[in-house]
C-alpha positions, 0 to 999 in steps of 0.5 A, a space after each residue: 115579236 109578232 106583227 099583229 094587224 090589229 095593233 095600230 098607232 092612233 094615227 094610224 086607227 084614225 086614218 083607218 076608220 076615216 078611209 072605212 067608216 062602214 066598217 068600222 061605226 058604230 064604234 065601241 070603246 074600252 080601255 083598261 090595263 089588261 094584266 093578267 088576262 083572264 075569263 071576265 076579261 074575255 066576257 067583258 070584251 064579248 058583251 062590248 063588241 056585242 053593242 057596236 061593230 067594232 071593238 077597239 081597246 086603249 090599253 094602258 102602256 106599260 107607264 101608266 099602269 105603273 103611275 095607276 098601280 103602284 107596288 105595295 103591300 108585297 103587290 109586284 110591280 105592275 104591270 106584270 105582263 109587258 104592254 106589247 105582250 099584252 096587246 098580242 094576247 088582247 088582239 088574238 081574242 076574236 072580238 077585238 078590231 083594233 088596239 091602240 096603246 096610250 101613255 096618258 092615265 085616262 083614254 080622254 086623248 084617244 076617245 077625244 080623237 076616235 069619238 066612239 059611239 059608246 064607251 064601255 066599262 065594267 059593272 064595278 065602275 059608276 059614271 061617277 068613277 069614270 074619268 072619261 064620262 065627261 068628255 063622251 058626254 060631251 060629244 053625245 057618245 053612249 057609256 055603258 056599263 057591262 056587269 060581268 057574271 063572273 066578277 074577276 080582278 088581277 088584283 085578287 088574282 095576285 092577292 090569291 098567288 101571294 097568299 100560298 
């Protein structure tokens, strides 16, 4: 396995960002399950490091995305790509500072902790639809949502492989 300094425990990221703020503030935010990495992806992740000077992503663990993505309809079981693999690709990209794997269904524990400047989603998502908008309201935290140009999912990336 690599050993990729910008894989941290949320432990660790916050004590990080604690002995370094200047560094690491204005802090932006996104989370996602990341299977499949491709190309709206990475646009996705550049225009968000774009707002703020750090990137941190809260990747979904292996667990939670199976609990958000159940298989069905001849769909695999998800996720697809491990969630250390994922991780490893996500954090050789050159806008990504950190990432922080999490468990829960929603990155509320992780945002709750970091307490990013702003928190960043894709233009298919409405501050109805996040579960997280509540909470970064709370703190005055800034929710922007990013329209990509070339609009991509895995979801129609293994719809498009299954269809052959």
């Amino acid at each position: 396995m690599c050993k990729n300094t910008k894989i941290y425990s949320l432990e660790t990221l916050t004590r990080a960002i604690a002995a370094d703020p200047e560094k690491w503030r204005p802090l932006v935010f996104t989370n996602g399950c990341f299977d499949l990495l491709h190309v709206g992806h990475t646009r996705y992740l550049f225009q968000a490091k774009s707002l703020g000077k750090s990137l941190i992503i809260g990747l979904n663990s292996d667990e939670s995305v199976a609990k958000l993505k159940p298989a069905s309809c001849g769909f695999p079981k998800r996720p697809i790509i491990p969630e250390q693999q994922r991780a490893e690709l996500l954090a050789a990209l050159i806008p990504v500072d950190g990432i922080v794997i999490f468990a829960e269904t929603t990155a509320n524990q992780v945002i709750a902790t970091l307490k990013p400047e702003i928190y960043v989603k894709g233009g298919d998502y409405s501050l109805a639809t996040l579960p997280e908008a509540p909470l970064v309201q709370s703190y005055g935290g800034k929710i922007e949502l990013v329209a990509v140009e070339i609009p991509t999912s895995t979801t129609e990336i293994i719809q498009r492989i299954l269809a052959c």
